[in-house]
PyMOL Python script that loads the backbone (N, CA, C, O; Angstrom):
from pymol import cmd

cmd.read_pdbstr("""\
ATOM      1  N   UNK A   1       0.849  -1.161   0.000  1.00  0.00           N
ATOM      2  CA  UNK A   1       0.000   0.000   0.000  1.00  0.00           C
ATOM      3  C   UNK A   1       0.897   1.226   0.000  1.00  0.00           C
ATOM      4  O   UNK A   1       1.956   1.136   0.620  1.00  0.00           O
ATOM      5  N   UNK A   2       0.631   2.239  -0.554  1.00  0.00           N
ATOM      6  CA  UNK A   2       1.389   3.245  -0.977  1.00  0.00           C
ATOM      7  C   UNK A   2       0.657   4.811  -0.421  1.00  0.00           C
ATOM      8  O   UNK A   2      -0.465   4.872   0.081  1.00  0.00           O
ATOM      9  N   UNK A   3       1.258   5.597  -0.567  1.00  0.00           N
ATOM     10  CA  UNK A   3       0.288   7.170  -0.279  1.00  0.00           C
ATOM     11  C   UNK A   3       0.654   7.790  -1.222  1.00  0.00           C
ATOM     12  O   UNK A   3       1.629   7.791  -1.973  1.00  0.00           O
ATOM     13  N   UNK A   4      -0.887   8.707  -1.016  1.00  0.00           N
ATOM     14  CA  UNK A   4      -0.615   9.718  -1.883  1.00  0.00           C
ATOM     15  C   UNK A   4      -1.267  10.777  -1.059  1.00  0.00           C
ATOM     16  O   UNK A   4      -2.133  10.703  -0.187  1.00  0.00           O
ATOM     17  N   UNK A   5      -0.476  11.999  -1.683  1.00  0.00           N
ATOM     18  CA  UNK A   5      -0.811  13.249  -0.803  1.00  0.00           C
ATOM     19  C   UNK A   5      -1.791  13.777  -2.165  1.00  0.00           C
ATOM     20  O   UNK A   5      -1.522  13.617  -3.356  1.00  0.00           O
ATOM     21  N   UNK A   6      -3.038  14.470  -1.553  1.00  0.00           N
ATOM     22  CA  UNK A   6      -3.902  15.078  -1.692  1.00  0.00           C
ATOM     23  C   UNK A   6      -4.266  16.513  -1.506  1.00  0.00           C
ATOM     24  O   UNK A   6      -4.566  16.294  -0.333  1.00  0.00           O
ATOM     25  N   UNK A   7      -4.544  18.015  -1.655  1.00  0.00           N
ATOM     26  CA  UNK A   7      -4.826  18.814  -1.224  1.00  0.00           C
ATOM     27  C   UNK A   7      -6.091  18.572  -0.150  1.00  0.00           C
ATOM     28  O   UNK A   7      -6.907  17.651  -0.132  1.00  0.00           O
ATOM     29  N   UNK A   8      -5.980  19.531   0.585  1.00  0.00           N
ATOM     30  CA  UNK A   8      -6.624  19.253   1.605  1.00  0.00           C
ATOM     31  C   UNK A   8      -8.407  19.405   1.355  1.00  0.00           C
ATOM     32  O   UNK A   8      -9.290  18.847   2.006  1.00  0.00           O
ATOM     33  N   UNK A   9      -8.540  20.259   0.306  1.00  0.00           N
ATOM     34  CA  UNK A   9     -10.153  20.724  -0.207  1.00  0.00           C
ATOM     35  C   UNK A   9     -10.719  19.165  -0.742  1.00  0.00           C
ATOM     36  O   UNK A   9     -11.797  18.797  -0.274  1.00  0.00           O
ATOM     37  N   UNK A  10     -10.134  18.423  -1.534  1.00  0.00           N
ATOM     38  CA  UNK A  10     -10.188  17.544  -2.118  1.00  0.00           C
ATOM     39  C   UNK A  10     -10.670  16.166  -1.047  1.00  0.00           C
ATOM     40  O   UNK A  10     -11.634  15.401  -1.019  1.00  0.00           O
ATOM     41  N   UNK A  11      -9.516  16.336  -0.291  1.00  0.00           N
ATOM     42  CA  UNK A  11      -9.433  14.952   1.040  1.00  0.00           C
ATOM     43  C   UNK A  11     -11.118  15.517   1.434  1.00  0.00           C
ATOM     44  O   UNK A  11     -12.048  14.726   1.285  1.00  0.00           O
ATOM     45  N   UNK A  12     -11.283  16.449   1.764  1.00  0.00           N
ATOM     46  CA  UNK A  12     -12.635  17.192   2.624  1.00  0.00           C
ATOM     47  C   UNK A  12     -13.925  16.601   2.026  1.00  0.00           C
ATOM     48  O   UNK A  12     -14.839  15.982   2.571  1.00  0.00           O
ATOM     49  N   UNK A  13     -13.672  17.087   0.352  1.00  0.00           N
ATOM     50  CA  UNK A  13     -14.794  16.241  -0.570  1.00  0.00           C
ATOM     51  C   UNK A  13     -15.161  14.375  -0.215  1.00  0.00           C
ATOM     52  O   UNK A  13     -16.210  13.733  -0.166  1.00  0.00           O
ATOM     53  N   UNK A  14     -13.846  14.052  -0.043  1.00  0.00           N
ATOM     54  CA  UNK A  14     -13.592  12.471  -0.626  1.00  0.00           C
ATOM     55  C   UNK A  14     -14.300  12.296   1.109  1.00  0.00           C
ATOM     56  O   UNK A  14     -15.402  11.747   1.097  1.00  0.00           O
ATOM     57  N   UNK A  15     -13.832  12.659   2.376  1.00  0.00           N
ATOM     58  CA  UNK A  15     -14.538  12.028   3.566  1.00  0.00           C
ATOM     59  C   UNK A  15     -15.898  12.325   3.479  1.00  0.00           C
ATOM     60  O   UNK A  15     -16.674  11.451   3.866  1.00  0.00           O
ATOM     61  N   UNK A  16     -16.437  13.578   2.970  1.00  0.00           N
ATOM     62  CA  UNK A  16     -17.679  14.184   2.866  1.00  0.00           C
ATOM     63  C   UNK A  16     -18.549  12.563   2.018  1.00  0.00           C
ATOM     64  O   UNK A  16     -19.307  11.741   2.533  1.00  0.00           O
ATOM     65  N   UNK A  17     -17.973  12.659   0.495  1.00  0.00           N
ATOM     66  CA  UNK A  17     -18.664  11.478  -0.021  1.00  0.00           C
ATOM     67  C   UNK A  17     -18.449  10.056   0.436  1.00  0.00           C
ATOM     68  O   UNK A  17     -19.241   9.246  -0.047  1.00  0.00           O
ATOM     69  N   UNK A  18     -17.701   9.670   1.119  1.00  0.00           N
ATOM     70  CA  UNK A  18     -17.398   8.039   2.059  1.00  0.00           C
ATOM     71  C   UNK A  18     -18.597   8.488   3.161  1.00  0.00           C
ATOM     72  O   UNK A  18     -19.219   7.446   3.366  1.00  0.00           O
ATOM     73  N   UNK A  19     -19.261   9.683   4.046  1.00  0.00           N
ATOM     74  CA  UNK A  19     -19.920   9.275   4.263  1.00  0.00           C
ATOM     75  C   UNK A  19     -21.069   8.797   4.015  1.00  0.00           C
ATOM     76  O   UNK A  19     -21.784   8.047   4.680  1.00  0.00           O
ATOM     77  N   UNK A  20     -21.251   9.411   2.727  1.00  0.00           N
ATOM     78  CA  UNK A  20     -22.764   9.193   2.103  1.00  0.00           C
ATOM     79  C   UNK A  20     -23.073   8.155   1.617  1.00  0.00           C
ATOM     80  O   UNK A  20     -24.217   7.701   1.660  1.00  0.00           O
ATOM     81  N   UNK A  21     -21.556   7.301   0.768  1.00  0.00           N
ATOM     82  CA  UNK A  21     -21.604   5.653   0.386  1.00  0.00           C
ATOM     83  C   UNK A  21     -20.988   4.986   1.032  1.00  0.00           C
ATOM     84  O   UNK A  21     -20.198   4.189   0.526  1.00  0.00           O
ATOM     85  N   UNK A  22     -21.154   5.099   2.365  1.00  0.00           N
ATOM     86  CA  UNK A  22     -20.983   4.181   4.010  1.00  0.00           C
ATOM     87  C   UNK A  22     -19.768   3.735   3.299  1.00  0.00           C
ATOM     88  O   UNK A  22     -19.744   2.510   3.183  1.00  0.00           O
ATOM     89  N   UNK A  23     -18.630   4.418   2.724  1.00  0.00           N
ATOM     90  CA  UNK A  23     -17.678   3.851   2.665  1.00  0.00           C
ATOM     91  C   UNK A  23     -16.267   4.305   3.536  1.00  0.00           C
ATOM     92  O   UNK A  23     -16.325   5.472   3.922  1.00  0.00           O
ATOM     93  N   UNK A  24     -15.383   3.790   3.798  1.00  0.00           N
ATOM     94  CA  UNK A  24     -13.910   4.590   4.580  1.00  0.00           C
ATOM     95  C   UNK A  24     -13.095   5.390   3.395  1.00  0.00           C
ATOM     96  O   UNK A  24     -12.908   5.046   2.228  1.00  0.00           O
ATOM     97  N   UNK A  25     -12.775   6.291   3.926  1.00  0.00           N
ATOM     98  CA  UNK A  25     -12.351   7.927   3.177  1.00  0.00           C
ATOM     99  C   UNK A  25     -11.104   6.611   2.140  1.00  0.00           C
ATOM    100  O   UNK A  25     -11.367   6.557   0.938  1.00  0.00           O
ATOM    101  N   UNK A  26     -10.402   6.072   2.425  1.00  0.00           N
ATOM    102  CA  UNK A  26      -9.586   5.286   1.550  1.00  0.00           C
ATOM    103  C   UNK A  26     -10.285   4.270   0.506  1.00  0.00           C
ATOM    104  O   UNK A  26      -9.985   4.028  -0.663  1.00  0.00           O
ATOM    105  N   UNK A  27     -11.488   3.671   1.456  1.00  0.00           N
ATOM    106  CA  UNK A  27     -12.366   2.819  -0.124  1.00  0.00           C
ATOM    107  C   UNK A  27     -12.825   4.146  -1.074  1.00  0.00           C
ATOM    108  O   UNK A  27     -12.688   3.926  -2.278  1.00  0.00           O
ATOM    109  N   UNK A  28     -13.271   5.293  -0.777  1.00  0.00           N
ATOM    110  CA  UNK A  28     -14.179   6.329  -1.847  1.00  0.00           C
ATOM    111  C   UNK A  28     -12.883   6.404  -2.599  1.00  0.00           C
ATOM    112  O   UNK A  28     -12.662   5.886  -3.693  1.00  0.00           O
ATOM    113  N   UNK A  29     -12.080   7.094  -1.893  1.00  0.00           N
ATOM    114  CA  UNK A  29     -10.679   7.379  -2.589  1.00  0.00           C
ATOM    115  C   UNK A  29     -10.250   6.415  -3.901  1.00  0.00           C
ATOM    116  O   UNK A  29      -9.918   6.685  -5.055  1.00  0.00           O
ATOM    117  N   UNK A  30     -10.400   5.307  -3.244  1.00  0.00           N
ATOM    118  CA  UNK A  30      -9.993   4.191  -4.595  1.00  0.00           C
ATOM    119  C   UNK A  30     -11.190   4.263  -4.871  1.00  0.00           C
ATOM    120  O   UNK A  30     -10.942   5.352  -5.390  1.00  0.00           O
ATOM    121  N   UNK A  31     -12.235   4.156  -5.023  1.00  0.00           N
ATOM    122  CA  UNK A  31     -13.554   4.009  -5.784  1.00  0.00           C
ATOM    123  C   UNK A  31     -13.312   5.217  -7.218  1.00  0.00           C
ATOM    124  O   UNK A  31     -13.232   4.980  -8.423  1.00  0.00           O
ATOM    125  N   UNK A  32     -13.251   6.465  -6.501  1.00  0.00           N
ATOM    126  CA  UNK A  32     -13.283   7.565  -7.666  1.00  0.00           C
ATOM    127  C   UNK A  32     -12.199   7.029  -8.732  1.00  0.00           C
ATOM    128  O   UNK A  32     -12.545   6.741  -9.877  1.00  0.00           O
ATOM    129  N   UNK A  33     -10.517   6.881  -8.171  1.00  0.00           N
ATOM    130  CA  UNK A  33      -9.274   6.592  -8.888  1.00  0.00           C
ATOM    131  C   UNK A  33      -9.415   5.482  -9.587  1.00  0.00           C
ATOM    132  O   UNK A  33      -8.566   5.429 -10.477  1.00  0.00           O
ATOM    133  N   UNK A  34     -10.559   4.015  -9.552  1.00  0.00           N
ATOM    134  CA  UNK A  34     -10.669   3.049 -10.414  1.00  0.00           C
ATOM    135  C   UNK A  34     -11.864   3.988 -11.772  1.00  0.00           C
ATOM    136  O   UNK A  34     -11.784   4.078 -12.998  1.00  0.00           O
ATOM    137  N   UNK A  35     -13.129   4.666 -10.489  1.00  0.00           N
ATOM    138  CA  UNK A  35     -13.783   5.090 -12.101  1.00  0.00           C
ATOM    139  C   UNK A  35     -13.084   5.768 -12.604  1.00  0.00           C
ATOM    140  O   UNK A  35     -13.086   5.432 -13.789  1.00  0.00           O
ATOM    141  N   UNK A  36     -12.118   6.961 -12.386  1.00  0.00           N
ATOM    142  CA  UNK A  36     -11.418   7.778 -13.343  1.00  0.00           C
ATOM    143  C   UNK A  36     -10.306   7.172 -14.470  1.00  0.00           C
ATOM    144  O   UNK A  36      -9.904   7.650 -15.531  1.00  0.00           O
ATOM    145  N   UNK A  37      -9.987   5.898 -13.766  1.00  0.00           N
ATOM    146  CA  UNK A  37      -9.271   5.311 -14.931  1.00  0.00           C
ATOM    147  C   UNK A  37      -9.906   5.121 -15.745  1.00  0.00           C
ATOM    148  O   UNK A  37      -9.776   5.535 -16.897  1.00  0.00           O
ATOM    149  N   UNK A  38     -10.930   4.289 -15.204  1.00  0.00           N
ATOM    150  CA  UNK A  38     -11.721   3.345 -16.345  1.00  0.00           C
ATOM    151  C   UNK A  38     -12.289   4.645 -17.304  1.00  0.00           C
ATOM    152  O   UNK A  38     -11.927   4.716 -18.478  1.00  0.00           O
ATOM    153  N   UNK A  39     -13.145   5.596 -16.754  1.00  0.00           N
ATOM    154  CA  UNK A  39     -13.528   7.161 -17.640  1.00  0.00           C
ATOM    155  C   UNK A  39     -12.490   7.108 -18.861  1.00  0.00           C
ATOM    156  O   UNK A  39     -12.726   6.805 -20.031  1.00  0.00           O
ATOM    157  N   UNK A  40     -11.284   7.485 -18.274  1.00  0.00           N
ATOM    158  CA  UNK A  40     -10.445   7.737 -19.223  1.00  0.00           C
ATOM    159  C   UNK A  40      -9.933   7.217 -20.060  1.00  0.00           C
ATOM    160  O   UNK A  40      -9.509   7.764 -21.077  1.00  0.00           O
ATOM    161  N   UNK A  41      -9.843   5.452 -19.651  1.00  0.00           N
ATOM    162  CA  UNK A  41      -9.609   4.309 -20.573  1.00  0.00           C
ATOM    163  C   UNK A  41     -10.993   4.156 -21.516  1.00  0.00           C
ATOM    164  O   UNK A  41     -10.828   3.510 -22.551  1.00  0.00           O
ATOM    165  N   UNK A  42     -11.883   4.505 -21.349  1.00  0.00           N
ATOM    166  CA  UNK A  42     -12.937   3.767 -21.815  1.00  0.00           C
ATOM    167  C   UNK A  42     -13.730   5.296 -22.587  1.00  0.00           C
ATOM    168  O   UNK A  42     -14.934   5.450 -22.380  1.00  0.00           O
ATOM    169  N   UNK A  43     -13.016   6.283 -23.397  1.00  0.00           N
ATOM    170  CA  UNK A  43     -14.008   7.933 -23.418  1.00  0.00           C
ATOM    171  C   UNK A  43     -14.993   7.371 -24.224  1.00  0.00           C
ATOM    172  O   UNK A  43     -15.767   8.236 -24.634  1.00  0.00           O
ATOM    173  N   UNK A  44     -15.297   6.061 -24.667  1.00  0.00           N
ATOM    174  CA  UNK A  44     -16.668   6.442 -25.701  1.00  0.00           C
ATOM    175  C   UNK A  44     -17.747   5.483 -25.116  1.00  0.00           C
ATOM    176  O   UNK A  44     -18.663   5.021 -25.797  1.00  0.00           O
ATOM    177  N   UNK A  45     -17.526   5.181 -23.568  1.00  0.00           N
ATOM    178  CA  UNK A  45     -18.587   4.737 -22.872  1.00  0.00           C
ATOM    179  C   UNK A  45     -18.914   5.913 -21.650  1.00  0.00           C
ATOM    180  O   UNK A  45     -18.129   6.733 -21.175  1.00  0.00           O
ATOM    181  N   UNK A  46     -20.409   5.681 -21.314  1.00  0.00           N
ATOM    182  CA  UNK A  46     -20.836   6.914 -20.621  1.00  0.00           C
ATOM    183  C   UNK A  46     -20.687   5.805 -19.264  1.00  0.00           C
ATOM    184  O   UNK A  46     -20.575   4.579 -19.266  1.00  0.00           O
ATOM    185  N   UNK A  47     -20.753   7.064 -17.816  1.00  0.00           N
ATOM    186  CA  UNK A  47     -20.790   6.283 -16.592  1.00  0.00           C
ATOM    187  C   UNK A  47     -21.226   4.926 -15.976  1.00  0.00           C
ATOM    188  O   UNK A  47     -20.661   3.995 -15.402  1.00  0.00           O
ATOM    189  N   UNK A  48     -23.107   5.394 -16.543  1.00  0.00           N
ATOM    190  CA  UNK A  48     -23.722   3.998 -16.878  1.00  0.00           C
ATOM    191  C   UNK A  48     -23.309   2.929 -17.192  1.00  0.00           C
ATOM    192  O   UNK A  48     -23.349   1.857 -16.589  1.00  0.00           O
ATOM    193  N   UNK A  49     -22.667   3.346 -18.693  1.00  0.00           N
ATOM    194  CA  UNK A  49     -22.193   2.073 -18.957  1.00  0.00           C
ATOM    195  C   UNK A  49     -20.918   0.991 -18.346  1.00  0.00           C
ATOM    196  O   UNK A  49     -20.796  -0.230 -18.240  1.00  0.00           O
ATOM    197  N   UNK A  50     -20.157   2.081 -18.055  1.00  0.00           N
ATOM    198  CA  UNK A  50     -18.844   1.575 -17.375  1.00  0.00           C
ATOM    199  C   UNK A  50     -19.686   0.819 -16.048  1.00  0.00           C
ATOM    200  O   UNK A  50     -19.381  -0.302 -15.638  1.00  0.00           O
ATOM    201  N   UNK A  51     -20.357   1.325 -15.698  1.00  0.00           N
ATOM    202  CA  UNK A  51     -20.903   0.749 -14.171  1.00  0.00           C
ATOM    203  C   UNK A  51     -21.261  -0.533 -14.214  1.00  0.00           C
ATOM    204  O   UNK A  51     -20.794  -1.348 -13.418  1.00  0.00           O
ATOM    205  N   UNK A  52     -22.248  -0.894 -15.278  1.00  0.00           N
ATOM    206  CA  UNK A  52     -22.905  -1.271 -15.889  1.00  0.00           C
ATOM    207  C   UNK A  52     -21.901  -3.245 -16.062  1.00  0.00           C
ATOM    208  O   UNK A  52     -22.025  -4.339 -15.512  1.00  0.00           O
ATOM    209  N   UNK A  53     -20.994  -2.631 -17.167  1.00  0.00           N
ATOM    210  CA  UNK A  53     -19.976  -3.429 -16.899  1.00  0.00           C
ATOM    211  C   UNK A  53     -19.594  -4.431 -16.105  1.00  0.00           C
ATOM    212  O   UNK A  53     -19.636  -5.656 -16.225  1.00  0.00           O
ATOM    213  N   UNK A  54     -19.029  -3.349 -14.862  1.00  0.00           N
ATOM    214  CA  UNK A  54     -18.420  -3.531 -14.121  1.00  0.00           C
ATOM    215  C   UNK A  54     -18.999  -4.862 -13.271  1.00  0.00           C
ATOM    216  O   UNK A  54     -18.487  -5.904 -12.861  1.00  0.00           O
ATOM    217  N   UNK A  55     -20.701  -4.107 -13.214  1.00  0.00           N
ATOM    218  CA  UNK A  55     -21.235  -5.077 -12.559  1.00  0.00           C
ATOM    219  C   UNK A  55     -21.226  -6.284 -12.993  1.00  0.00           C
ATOM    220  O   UNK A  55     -20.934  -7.292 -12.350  1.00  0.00           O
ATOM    221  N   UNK A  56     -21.620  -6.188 -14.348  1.00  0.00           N
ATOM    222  CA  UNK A  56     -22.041  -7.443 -14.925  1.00  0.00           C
ATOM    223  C   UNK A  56     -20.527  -8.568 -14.543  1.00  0.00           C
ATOM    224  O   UNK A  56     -20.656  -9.789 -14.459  1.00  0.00           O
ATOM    225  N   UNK A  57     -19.357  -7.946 -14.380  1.00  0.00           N
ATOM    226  CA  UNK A  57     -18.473  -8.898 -14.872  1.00  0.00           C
ATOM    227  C   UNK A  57     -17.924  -9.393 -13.621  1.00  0.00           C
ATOM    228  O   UNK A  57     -17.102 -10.289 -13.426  1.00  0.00           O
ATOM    229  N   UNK A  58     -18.662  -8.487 -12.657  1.00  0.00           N
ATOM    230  CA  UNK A  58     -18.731  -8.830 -11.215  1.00  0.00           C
ATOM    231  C   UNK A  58     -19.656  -9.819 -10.813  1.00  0.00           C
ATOM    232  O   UNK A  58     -19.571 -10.382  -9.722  1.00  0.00           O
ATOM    233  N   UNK A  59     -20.677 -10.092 -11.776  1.00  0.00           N
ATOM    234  CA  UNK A  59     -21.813 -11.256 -11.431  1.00  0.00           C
ATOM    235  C   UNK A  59     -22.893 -10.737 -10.664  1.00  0.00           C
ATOM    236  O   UNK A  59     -23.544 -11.546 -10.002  1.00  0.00           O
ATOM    237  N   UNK A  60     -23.276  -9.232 -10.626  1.00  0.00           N
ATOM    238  CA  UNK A  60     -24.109  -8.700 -10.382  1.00  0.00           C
ATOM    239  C   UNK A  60     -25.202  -8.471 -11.866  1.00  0.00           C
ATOM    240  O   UNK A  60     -24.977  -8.079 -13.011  1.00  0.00           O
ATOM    241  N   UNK A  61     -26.281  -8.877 -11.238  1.00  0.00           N
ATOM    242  CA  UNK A  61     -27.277  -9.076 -11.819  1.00  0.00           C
ATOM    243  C   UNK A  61     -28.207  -8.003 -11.473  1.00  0.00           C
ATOM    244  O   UNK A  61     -28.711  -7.914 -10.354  1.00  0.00           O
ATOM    245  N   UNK A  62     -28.533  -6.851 -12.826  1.00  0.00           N
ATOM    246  CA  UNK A  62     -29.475  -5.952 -12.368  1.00  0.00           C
ATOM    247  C   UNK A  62     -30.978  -6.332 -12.377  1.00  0.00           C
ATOM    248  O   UNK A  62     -31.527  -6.930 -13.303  1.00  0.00           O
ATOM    249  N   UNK A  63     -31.778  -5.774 -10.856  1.00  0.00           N
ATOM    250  CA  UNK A  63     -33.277  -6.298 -11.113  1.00  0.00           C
ATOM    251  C   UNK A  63     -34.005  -5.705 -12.625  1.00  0.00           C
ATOM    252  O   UNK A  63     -33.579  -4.668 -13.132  1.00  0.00           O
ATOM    253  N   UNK A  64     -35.022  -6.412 -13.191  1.00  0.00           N
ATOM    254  CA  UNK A  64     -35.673  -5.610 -13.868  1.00  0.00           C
ATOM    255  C   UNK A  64     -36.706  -4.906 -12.715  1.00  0.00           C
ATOM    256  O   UNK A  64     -36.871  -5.175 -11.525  1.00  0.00           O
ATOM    257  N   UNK A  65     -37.643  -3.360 -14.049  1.00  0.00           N
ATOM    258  CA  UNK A  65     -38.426  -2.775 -13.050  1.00  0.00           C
ATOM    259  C   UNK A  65     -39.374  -3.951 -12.377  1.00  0.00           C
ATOM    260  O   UNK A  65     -39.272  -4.047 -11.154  1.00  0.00           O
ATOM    261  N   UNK A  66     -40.073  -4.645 -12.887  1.00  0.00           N
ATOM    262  CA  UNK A  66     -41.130  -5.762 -12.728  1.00  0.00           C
ATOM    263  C   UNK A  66     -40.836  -6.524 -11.380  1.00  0.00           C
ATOM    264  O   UNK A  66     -41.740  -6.892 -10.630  1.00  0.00           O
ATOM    265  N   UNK A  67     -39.000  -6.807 -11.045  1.00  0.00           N
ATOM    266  CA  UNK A  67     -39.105  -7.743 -10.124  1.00  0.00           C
ATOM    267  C   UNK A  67     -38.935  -7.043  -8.534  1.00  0.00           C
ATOM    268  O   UNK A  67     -39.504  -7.369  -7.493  1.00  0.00           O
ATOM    269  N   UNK A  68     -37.849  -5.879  -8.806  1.00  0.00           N
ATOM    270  CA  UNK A  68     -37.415  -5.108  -7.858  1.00  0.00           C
ATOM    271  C   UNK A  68     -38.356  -4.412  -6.894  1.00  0.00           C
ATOM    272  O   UNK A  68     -39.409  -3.983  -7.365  1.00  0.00           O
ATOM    273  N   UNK A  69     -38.231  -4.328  -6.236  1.00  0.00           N
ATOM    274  CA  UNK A  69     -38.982  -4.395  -4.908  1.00  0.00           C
ATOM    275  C   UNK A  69     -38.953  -2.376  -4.626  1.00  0.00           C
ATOM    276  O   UNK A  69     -37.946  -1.705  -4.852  1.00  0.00           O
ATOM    277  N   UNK A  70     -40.143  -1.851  -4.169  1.00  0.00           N
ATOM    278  CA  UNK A  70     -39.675  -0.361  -3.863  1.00  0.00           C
ATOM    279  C   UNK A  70     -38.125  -0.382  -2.787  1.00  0.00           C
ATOM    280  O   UNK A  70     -37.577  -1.377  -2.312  1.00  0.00           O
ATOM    281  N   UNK A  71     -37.719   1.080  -2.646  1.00  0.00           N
ATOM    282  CA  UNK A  71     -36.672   1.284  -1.946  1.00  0.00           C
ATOM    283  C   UNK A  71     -37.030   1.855  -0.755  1.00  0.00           C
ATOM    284  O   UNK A  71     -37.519   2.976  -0.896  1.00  0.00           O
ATOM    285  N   UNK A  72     -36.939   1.396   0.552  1.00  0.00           N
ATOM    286  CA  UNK A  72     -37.352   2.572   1.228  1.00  0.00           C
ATOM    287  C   UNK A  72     -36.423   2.684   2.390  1.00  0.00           C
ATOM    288  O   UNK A  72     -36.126   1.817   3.211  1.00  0.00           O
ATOM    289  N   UNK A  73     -35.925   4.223   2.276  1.00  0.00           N
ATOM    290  CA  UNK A  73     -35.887   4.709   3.496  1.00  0.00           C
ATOM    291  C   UNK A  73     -36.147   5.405   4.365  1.00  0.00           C
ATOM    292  O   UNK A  73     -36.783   6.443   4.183  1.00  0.00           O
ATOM    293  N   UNK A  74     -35.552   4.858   6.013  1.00  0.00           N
ATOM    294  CA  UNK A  74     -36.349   5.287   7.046  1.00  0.00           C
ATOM    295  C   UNK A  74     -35.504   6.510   7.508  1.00  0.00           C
ATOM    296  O   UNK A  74     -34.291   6.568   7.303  1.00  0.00           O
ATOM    297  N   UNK A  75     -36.152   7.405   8.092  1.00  0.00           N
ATOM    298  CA  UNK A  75     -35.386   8.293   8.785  1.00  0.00           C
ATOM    299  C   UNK A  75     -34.394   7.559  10.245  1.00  0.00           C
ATOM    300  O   UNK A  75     -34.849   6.705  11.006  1.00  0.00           O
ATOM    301  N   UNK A  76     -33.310   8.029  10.312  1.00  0.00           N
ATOM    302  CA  UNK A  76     -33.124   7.584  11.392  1.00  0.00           C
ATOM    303  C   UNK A  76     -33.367   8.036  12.826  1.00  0.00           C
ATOM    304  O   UNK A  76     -33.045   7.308  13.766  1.00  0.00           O
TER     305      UNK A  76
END
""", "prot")
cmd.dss("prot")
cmd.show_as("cartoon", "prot")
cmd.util.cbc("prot")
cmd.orient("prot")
């Protein structure tokens, strides 16, 4: 495992969004740095699609609308 230094506005963003996708400021961190590769490896696919991908090749299976269940959340 290696570091990298960050400006500090940036680090602020990246803990801000780990909390919102219950993730640790180092998983978001690598989360953004894999999509930005892939963005950049991939310019003539849109987000979706890269996601999309990703999942599939992960063995994630998207619901259709028909089977998927509403979403709900509760306040805490």
């Amino acid at each position: 495992m290696g570091i990298v230094s960050i400006d500090d506005d940036l680090h602020e963003q990246v803990r801000r969004a780990s909390k919102v996708s219950c993730r640790s400021i180092n998983a978001q961190a690598a989360y953004w740095i894999k999509v930005g590769m892939l963005c950049e490896t991939n310019p003539g696919l849109s987000f979706a699609q890269i996601m999309e991908r990703e999942l599939s090749s992960a063995g994630v299976l998207p619901p259709t609308l028909a089977q998927s269940s509403p979403l709900r959340i509760e306040a805490a």
